[in-house]
MITOR-425446 format. One record per residue (C-alpha): residue number from 1; residue in three letters; x, y, z. Coordinates in pm, whole numbers, m for minus. Example, Ala and Ser with C-alpha at 12.3 -4.5 7.8 and 13.67 -1.06 7.14 Angstrom:
% residues 2
{1, "ALA", {1230, m450, 780}},
{2, "SER", {1367, m106, 714}},
This chain:
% residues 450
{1, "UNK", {6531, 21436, 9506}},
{2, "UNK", {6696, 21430, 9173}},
{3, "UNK", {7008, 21359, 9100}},
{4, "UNK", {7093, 21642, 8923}},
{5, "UNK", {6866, 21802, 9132}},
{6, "UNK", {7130, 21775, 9382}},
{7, "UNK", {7441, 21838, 9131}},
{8, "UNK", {7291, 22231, 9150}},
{9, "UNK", {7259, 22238, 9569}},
{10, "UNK", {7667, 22130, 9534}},
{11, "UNK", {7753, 22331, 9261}},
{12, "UNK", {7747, 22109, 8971}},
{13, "UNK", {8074, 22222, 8839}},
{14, "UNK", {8334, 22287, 9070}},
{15, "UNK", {8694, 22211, 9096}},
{16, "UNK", {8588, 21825, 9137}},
{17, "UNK", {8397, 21806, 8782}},
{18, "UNK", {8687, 22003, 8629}},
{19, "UNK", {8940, 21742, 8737}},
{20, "UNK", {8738, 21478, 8671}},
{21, "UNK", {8693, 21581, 8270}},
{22, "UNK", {9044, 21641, 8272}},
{23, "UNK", {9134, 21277, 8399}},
{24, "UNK", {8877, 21142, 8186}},
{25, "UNK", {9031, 21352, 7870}},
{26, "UNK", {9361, 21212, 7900}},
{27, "UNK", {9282, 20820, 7796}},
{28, "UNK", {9042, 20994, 7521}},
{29, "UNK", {9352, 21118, 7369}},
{30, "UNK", {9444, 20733, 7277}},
{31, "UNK", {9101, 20681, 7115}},
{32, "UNK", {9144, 20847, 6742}},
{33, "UNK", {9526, 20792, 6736}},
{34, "UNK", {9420, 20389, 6695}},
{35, "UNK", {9097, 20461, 6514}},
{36, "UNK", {9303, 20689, 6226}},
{37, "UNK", {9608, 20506, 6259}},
{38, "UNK", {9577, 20275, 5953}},
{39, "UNK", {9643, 20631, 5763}},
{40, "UNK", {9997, 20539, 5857}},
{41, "UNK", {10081, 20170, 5967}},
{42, "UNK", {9904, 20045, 5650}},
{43, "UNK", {10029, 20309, 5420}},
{44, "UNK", {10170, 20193, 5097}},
{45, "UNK", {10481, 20334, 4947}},
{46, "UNK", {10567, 20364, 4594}},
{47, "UNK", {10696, 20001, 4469}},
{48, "UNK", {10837, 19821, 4212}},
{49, "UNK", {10939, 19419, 4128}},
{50, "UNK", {11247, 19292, 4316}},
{51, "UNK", {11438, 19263, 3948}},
{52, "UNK", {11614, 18906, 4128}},
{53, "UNK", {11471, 18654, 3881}},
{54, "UNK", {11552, 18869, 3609}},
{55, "UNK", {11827, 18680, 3449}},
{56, "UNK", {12066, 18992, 3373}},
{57, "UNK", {12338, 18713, 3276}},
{58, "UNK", {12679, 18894, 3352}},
{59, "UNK", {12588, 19287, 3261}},
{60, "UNK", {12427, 19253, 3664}},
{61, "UNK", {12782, 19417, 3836}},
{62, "UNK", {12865, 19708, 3540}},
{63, "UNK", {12484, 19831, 3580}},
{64, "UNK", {12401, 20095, 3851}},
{65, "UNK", {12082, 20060, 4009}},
{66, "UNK", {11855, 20297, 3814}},
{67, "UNK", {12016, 20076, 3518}},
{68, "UNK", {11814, 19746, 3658}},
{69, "UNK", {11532, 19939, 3707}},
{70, "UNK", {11539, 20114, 3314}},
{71, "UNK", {11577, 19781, 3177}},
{72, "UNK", {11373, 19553, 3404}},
{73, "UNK", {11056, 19759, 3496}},
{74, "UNK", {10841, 19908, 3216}},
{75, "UNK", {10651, 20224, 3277}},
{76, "UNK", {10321, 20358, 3267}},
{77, "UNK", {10171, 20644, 3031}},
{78, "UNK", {10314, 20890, 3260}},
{79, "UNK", {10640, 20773, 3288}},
{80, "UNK", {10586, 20578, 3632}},
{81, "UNK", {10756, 20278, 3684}},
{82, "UNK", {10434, 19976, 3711}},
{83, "UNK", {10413, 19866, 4072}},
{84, "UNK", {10302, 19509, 3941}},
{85, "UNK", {10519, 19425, 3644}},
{86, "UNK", {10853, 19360, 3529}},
{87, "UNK", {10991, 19256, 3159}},
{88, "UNK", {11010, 18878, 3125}},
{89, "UNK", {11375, 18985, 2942}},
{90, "UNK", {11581, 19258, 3000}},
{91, "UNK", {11555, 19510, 2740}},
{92, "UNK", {11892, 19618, 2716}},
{93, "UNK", {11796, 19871, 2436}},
{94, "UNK", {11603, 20118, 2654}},
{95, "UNK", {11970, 20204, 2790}},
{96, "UNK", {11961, 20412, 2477}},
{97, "UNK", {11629, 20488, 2386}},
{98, "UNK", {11375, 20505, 2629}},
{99, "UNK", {11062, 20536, 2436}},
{100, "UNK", {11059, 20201, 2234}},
{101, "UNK", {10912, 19911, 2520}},
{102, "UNK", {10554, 19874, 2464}},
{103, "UNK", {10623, 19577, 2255}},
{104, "UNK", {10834, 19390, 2523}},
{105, "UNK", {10637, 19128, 2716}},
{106, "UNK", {10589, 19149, 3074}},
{107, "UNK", {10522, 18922, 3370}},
{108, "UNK", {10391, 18936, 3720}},
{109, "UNK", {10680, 19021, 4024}},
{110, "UNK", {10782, 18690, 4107}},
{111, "UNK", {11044, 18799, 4335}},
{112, "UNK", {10880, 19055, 4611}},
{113, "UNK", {10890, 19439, 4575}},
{114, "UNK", {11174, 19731, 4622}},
{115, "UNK", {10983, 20019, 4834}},
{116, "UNK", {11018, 20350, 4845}},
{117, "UNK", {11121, 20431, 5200}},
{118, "UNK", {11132, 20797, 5173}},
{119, "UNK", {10831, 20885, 5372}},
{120, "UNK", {10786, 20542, 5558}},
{121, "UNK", {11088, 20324, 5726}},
{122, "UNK", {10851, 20043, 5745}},
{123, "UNK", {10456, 19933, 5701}},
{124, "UNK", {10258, 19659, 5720}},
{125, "UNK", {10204, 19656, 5388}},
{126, "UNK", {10597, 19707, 5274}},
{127, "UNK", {10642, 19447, 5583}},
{128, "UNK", {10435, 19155, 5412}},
{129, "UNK", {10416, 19276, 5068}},
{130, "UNK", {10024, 19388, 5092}},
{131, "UNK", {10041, 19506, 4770}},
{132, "UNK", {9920, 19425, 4361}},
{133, "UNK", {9701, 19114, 4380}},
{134, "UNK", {9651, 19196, 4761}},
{135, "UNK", {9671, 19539, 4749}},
{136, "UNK", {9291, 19542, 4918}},
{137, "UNK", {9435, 19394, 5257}},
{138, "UNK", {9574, 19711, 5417}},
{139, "UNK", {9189, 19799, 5355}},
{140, "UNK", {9019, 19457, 5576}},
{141, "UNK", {9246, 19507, 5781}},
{142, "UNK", {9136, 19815, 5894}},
{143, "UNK", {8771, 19675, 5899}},
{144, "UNK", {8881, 19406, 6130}},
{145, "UNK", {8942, 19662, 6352}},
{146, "UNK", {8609, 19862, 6329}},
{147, "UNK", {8443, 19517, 6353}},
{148, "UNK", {8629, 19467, 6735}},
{149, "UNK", {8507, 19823, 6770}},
{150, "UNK", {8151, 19759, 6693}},
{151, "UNK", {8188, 19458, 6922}},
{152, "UNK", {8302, 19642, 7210}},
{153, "UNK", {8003, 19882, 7219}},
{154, "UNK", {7787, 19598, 7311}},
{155, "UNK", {8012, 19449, 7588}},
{156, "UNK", {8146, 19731, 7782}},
{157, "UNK", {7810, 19906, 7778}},
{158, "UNK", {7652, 19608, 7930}},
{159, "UNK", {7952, 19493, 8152}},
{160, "UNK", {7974, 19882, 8302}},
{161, "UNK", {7611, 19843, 8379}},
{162, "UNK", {7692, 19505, 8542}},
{163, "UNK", {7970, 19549, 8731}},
{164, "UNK", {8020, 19958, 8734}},
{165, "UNK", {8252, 20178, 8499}},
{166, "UNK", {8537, 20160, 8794}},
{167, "UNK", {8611, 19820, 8732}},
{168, "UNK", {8554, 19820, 8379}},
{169, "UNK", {8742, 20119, 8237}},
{170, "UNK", {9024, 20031, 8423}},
{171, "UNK", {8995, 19659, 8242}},
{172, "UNK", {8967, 19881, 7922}},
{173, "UNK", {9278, 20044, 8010}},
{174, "UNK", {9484, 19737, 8042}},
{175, "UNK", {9348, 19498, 7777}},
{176, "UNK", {9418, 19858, 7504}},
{177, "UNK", {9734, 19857, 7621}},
{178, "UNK", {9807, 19432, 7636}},
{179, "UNK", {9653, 19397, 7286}},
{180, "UNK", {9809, 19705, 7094}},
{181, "UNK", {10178, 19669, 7224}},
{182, "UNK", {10131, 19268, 7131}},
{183, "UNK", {10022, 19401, 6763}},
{184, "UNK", {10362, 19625, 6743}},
{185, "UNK", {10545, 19293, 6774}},
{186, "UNK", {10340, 19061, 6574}},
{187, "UNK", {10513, 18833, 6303}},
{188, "UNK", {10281, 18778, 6095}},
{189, "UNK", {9954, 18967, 5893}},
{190, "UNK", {9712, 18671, 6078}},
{191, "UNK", {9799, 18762, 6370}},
{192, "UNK", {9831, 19136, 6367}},
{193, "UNK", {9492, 19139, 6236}},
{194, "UNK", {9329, 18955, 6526}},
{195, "UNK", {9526, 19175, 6808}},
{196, "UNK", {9389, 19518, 6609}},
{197, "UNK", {9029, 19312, 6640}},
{198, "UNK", {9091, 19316, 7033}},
{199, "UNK", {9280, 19635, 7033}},
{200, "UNK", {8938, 19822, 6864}},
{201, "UNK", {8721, 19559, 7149}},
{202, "UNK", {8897, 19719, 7423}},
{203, "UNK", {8947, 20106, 7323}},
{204, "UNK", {8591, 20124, 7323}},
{205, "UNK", {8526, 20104, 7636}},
{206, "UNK", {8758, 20404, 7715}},
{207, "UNK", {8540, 20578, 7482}},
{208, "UNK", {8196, 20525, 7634}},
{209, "UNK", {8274, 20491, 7992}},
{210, "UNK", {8422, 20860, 7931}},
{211, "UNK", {8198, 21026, 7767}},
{212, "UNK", {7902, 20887, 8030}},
{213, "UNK", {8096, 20942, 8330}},
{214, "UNK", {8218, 21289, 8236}},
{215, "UNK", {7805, 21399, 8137}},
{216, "UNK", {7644, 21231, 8447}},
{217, "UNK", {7879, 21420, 8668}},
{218, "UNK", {7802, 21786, 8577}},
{219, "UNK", {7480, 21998, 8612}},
{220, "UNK", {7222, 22091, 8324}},
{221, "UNK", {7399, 22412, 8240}},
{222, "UNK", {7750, 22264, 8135}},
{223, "UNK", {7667, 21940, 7953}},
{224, "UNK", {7760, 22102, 7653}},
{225, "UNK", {8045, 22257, 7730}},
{226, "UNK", {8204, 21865, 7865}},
{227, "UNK", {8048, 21721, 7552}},
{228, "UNK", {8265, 21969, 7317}},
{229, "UNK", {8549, 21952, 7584}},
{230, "UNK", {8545, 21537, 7513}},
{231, "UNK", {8523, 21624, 7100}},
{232, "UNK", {8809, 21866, 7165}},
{233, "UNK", {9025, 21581, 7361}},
{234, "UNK", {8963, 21386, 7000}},
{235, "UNK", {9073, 21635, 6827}},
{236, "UNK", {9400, 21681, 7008}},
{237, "UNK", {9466, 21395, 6976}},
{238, "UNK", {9423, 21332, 6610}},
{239, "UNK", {9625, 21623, 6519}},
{240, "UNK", {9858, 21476, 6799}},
{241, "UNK", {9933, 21174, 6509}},
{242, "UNK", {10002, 21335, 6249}},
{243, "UNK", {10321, 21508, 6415}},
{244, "UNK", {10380, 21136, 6601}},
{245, "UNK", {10359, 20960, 6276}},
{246, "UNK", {10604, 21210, 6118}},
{247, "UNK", {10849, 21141, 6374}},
{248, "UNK", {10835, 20793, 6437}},
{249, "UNK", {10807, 20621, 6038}},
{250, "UNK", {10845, 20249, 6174}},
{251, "UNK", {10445, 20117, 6197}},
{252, "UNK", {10587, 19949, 6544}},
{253, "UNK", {10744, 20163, 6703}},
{254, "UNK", {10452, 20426, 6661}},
{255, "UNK", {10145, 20158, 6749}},
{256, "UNK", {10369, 20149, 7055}},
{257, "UNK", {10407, 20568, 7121}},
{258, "UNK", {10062, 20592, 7053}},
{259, "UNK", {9917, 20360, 7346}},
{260, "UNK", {10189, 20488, 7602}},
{261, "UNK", {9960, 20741, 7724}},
{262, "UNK", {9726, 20486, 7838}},
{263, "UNK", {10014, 20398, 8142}},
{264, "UNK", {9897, 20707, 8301}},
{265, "UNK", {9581, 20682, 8254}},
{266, "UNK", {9600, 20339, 8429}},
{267, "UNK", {9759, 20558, 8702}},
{268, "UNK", {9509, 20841, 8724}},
{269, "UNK", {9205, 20590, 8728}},
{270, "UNK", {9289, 20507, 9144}},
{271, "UNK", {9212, 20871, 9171}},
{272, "UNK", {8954, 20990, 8871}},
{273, "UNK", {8745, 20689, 8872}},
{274, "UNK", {8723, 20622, 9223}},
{275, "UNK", {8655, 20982, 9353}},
{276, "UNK", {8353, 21020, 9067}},
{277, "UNK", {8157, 20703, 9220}},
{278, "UNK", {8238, 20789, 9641}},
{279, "UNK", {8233, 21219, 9623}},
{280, "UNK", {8115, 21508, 9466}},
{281, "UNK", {8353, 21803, 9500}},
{282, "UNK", {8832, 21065, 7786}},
{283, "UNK", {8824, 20866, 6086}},
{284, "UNK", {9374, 21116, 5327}},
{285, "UNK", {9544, 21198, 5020}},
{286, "UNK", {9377, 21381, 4713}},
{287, "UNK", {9519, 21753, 4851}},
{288, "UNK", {9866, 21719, 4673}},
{289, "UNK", {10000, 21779, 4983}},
{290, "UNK", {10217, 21634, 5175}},
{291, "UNK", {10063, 21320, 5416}},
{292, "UNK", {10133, 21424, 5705}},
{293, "UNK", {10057, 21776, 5657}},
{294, "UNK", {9705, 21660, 5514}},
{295, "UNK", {9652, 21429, 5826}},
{296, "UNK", {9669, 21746, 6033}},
{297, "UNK", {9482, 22013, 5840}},
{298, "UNK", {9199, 21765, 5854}},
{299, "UNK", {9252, 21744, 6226}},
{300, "UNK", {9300, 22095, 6306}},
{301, "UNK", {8992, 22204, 6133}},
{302, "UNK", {8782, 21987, 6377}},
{303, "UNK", {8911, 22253, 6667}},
{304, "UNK", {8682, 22547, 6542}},
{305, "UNK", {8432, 22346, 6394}},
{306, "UNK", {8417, 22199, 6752}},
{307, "UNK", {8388, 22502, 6923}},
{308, "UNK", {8141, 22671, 6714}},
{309, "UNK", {7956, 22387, 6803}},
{310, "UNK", {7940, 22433, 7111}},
{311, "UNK", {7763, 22777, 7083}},
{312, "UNK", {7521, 22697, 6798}},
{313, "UNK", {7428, 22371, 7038}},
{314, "UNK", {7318, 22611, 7299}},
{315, "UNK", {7160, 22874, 7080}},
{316, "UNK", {6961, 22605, 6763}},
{317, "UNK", {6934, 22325, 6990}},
{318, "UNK", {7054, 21954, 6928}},
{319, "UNK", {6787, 21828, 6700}},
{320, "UNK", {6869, 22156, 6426}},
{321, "UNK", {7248, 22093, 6494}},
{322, "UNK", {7268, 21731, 6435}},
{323, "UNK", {7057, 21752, 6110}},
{324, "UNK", {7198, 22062, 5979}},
{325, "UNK", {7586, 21972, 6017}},
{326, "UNK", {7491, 21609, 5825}},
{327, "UNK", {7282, 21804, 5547}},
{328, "UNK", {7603, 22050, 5511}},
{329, "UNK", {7839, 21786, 5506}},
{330, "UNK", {7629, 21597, 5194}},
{331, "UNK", {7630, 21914, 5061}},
{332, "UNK", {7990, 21917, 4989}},
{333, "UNK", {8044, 21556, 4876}},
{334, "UNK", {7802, 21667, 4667}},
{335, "UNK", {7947, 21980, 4518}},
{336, "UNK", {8306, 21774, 4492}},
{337, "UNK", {8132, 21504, 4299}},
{338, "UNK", {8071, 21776, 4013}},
{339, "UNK", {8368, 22037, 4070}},
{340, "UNK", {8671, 21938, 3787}},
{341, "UNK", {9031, 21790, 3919}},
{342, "UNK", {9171, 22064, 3735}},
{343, "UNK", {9021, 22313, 3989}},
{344, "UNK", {9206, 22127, 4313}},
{345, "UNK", {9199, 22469, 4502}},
{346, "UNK", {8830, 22466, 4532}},
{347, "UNK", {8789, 22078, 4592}},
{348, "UNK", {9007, 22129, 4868}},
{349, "UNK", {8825, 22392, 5011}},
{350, "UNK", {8488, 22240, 5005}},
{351, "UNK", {8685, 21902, 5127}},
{352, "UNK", {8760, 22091, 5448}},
{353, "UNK", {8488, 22243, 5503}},
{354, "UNK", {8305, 21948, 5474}},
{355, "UNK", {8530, 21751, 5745}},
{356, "UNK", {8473, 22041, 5988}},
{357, "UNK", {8075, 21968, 5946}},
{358, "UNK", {8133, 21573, 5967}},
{359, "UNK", {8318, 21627, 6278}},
{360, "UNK", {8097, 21840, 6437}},
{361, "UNK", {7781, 21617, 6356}},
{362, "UNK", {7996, 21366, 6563}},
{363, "UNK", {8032, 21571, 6832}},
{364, "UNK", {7647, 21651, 6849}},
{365, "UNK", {7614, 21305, 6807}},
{366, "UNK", {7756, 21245, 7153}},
{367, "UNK", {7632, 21441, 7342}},
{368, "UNK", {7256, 21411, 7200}},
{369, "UNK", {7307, 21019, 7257}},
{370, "UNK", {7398, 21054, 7617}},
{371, "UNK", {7110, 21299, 7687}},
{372, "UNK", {6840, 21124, 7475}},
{373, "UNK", {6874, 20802, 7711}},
{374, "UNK", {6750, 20756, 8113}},
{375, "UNK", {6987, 20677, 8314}},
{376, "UNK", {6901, 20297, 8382}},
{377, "UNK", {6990, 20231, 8025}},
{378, "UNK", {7211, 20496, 7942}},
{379, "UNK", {7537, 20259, 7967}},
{380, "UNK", {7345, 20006, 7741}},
{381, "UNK", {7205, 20280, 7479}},
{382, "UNK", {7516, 20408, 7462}},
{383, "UNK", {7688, 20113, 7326}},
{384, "UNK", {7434, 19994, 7136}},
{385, "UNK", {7420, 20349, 6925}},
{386, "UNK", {7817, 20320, 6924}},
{387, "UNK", {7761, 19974, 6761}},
{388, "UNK", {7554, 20122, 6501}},
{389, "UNK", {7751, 20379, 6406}},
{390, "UNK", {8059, 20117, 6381}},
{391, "UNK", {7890, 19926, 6154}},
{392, "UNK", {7905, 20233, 5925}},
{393, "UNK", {8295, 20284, 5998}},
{394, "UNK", {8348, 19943, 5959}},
{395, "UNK", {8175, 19930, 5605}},
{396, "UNK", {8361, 20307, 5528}},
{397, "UNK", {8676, 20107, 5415}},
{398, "UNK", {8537, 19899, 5245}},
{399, "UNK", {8313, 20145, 5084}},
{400, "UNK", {8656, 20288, 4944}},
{401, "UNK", {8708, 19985, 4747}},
{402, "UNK", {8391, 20015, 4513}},
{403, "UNK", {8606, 20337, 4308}},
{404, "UNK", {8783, 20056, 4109}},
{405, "UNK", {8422, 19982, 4010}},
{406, "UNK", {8332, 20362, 3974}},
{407, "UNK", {8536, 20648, 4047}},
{408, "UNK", {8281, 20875, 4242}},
{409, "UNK", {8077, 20544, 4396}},
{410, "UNK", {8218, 20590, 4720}},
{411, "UNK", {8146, 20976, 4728}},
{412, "UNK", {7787, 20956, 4617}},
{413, "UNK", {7723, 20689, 4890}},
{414, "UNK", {7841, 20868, 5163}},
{415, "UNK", {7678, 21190, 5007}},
{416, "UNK", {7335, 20990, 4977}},
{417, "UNK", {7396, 20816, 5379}},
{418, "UNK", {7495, 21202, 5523}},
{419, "UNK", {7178, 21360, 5358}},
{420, "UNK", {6912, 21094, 5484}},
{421, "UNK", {7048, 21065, 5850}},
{422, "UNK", {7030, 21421, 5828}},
{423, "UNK", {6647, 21415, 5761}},
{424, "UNK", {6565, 21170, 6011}},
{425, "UNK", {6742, 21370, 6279}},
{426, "UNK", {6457, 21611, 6234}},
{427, "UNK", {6245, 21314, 6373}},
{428, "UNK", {6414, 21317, 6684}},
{429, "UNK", {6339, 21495, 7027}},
{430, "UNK", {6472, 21790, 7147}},
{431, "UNK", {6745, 21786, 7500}},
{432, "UNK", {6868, 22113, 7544}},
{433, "UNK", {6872, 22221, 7873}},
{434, "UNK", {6653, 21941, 7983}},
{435, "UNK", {6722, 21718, 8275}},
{436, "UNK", {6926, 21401, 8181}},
{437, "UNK", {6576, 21134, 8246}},
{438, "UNK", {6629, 20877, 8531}},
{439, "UNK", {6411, 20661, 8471}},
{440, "UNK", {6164, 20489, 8161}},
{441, "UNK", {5912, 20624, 8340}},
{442, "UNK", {6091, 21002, 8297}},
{443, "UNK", {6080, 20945, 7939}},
{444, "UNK", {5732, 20819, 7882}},
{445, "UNK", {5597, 21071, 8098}},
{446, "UNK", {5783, 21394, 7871}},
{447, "UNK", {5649, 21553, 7579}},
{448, "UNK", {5982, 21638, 7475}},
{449, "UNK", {6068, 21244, 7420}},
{450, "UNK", {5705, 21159, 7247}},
């Protein structure tokens, strides 16, 4: 007999299943806090030259501060003090006129940089000056962490297939939870960089382990439903950050309120994790809004996007899902590409929209993963698609990079990637409301996987 052959004699989802998604939701939580979290830690406030070496002789004590600044930082065509730059010689003149200092020569800061500390009490990038000549570093750093990510999809799916995902998601648990509170007291950029590395490594394995366990567990008719129900538990807790990082503005402290929640999770695995394997019964700015408030529209709009998925999954199928949320979502990169600045209202419109798609690709994604492989390799498929698509979220940051090159590079890539994976979705077989396959043999033997 099959296994979920015998998932509908028990009642495939009971009280047991619903606890057990619930347990498993919890850690999941954890999972885009870290993965977004770089929106804040490495955020870069407004900045100027620390005007020290600037040999004021004795005029330094009867000048207030905004004084220093007039007469040791020049400005920029709108009137912005340069991040980068500060007058070789005061230029005592612009006390009185203000206009005349685009002949005054200027030099590189020599002396660090003043941040603004309005919306951030600290960064890593106001922490070790990751700004000007290494202003691309907030940037690798938060590809070093996609590349421990991309790593991690190869090891935990092979080590859960080795050893079992009780053992291993617990060791996910801990090592998160060792590796990110060691980050949040790092003393130097080296060495934060190489704990993110291992913090990325290990929350993978909360993510996959998850997302399997919570599938496997529940008959035919609700794999969809726990598939959205995992996307919603991302979605939570994304829009979860953006009111922790507008509480808690010091880059430590909140890499350390973000992982808490993984404590309990430790707790809950002696229960969740051990009862599913012995009984049946857990991706701003350009809105002119404010950060945080942009952080969490673009969360929040995952919710219905999210849920409407999980009807039109049910009703179109997963093939027609998957390749129609990926065409959409090219579709409006595309249309922002060739909609004006000036006309922000409808960029920003079409900007949403076009996350809600994105996310719920991802969340067809998941799902149509989990069902596509048998079971002997599920564990195994799983990471190695995860690795895959971290390849492409490692490369996303750096993708940013190429606008100092050309401004709309970035968008017509990711336009150009969203509209071909969306065609070769079509080239994939259809799962819904098949039976998850068991074996190779399942899958060579089904039309549906031909």
């Amino acid at each position: 007999m099959r296994f979920d052959d015998i998932l509908e004699e028990v009642d495939g989802f009971g009280p047991f299943q619903l606890l057990l998604i619930m347990l498993l939701c919890f850690p999941r939580l954890v999972v885009p806090c870290h993965f977004l979290l770089n929106n804040f830690i490495a955020g870069v406030p407004a900045h100027h030259c620390h005007l020290g070496p600037l040999d004021l002789g004795g005029l330094h004590a009867n000048l207030s501060a905004a004084d220093r600044v007039r007469v040791g930082i020049p400005t920029g065509p709108d009137g912005s003090l340069r991040s980068c730059e500060m007058f070789s010689e005061p230029q005592l003149h612009l006390l009185t006129d203000a206009t005349n200092s685009s002949a005054a020569s200027t030099v590189r800061c020599s002396g660090g940089w003043v941040y603004d500390n309005s919306t951030f009490t600290s960064t890593v990038a106001s922490e070790w000056d990751l700004v000007c000549d290494r202003k691309g570093m907030p940037n690798v750093m938060g590809t070093i962490f996609f590349l421990g990510v991309m790593l991690g999809t190869l090891a935990f799916g092979a080590l859960c297939d080795k050893f079992g995902g009780r053992s291993v998601i617990l060791v996910s648990y801990i090592m998160s939870t060792v590796f990110a509170f060691g980050s949040a007291f790092s003393n130097s950029y080296p060495l934060f960089a190489v704990l993110r590395f291992f913090t990325g490594f290990s929350l993978t394995g909360i993510g996959i382990i998850t997302t399997v366990l919570s599938i496997e567990w529940v008959d035919v008719g609700h794999r969809t439903f726990t598939g959205v129900i995992g996307g919603i538990a991302w979605t939570i807790g994304n829009m979860l950050l953006a009111g922790l990082a507008y509480m808690v503005n010091d880059w430590r402290t909140l890499i350390m309120t973000v992982t808490s929640p993984l404590f309990a999770a430790v707790l809950t695995w002696w229960y969740g994790v051990t009862s599913t394997y012995y009984g049946i019964s857990m991706n701003i700015s350009g809105f002119g809004l404010n950060l945080y408030l942009t952080h969490f529209i673009y969360a929040a709009i995952e919710l219905p996007a999210k849920l409407l998925a999980y009807f039109f999954l049910n009703i179109f199928g997963r093939r027609k899902c998957l390749a129609g949320t990926l065409l959409l979502t090219g579709t409006c990169i595309a249309i922002n590409i060739f909609v004006p600045k000036a006309y922000w209202q409808a960029r920003t419109t079409v900007a949403i929209l076009g996350k809600g798609l994105s996310e719920a690709s991802f969340t067809t994604v998941i799902l149509y993963t989990t069902e596509l492989f048998p079971t002997v390799v599920r564990q195994n498929g799983m990471g190695l698609a995860s690795f895959i698509g971290r390849v492409g979220t490692s490369l996303a940051l750096l993708i940013l990079l190429l606008e100092d090159v050309w401004t709309l590079l970035p968008a017509v890539l990711f336009c150009s990637v969203a509209m071909m994976c969306g065609l070769l979705a079509l080239l994939l077989p259809e799962t819904c409301k098949m039976n998850l396959p068991e074996t190779i043999e399942d899958v060579e033997q089904s039309d549906n996987w031909i």
